[in-house]
matplotlib code that plots the C-alpha trace (Angstrom):
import matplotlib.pyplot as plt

x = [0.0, 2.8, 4.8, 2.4, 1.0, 4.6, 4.9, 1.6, 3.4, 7.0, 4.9, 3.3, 6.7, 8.4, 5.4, 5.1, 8.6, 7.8, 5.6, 7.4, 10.0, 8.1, 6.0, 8.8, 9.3, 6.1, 3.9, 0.4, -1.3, 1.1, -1.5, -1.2, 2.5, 4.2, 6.7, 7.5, 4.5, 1.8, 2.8, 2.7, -0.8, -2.0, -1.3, -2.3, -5.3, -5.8, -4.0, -6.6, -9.9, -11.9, -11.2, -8.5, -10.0, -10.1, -6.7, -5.2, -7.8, -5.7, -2.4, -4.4, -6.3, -2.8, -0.3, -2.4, 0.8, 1.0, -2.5, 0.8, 2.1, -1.7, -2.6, 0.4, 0.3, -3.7, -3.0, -0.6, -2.3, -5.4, -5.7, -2.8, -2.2, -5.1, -7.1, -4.2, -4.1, -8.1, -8.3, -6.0, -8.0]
y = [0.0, 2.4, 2.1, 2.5, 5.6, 6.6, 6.0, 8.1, 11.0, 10.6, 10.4, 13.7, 15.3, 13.8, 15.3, 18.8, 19.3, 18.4, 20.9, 23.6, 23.0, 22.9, 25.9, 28.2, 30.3, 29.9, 33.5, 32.0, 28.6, 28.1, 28.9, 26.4, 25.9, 28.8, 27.7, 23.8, 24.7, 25.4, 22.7, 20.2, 21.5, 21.2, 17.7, 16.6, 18.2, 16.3, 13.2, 12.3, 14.4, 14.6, 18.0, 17.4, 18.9, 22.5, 22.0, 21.1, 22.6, 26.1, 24.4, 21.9, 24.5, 26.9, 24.1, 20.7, 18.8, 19.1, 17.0, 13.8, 15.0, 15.1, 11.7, 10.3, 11.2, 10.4, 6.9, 6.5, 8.3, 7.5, 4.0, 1.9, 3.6, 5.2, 2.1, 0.0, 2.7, 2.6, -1.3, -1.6, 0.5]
z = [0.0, 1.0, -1.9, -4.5, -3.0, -3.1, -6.1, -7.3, -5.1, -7.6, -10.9, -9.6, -8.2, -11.7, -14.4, -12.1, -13.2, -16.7, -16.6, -15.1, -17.6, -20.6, -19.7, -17.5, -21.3, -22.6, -22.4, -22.3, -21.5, -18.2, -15.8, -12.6, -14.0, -13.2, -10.5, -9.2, -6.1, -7.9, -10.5, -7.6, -6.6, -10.2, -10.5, -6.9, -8.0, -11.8, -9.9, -7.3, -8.5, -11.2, -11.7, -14.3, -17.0, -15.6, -14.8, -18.4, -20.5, -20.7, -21.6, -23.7, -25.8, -26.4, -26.6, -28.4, -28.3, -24.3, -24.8, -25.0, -21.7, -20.2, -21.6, -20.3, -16.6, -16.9, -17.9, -15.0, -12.4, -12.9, -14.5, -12.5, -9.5, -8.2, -9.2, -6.9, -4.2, -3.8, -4.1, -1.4, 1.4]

ax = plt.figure().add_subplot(projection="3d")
ax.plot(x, y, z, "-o")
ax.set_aspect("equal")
plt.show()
């Protein structure tokens, strides 16, 4: 249980820094994504809600190719180890 709940905390740490580096030059579309913080919070956010759309859909809409990133970290998050952390309470 404790190990794949750390591991859902690394894959958020690891794609908030994606983030922060793809977005840290970029003038519009980095809202949420400004500094390594408020990166974090973003994906804890589109990690363990359902609120991921509001988070991504700014990025999404300026940047389409980000969508990759986005799918990406949904697929992980989400799908494996989500599913594993809630199956195991």
């Amino acid at each position: 249980m404790v190990s794949v709940a750390v591991f859902l905390a690394g894959t958020m740490v690891f794609f908030a820094w994606i983030a922060v580096t793809v977005f840290k030059d970029l003038d519009h579309g980095n809202e949420g994504f400004t500094s390594l913080k408020e990166s974090m919070n973003s994906m804890f956010i589109a990690g363990v809600s359902d609120e991921f759309v509001s988070v991504f859909l700014k990025s999404y809409t300026a940047y389409r190719y980000v969508g990759i990133l986005w799918l990406i970290f949904l697929v992980i998050a989400h799908v494996l180890l989500l599913s594993l952390v809630l199956d195991t309470l």
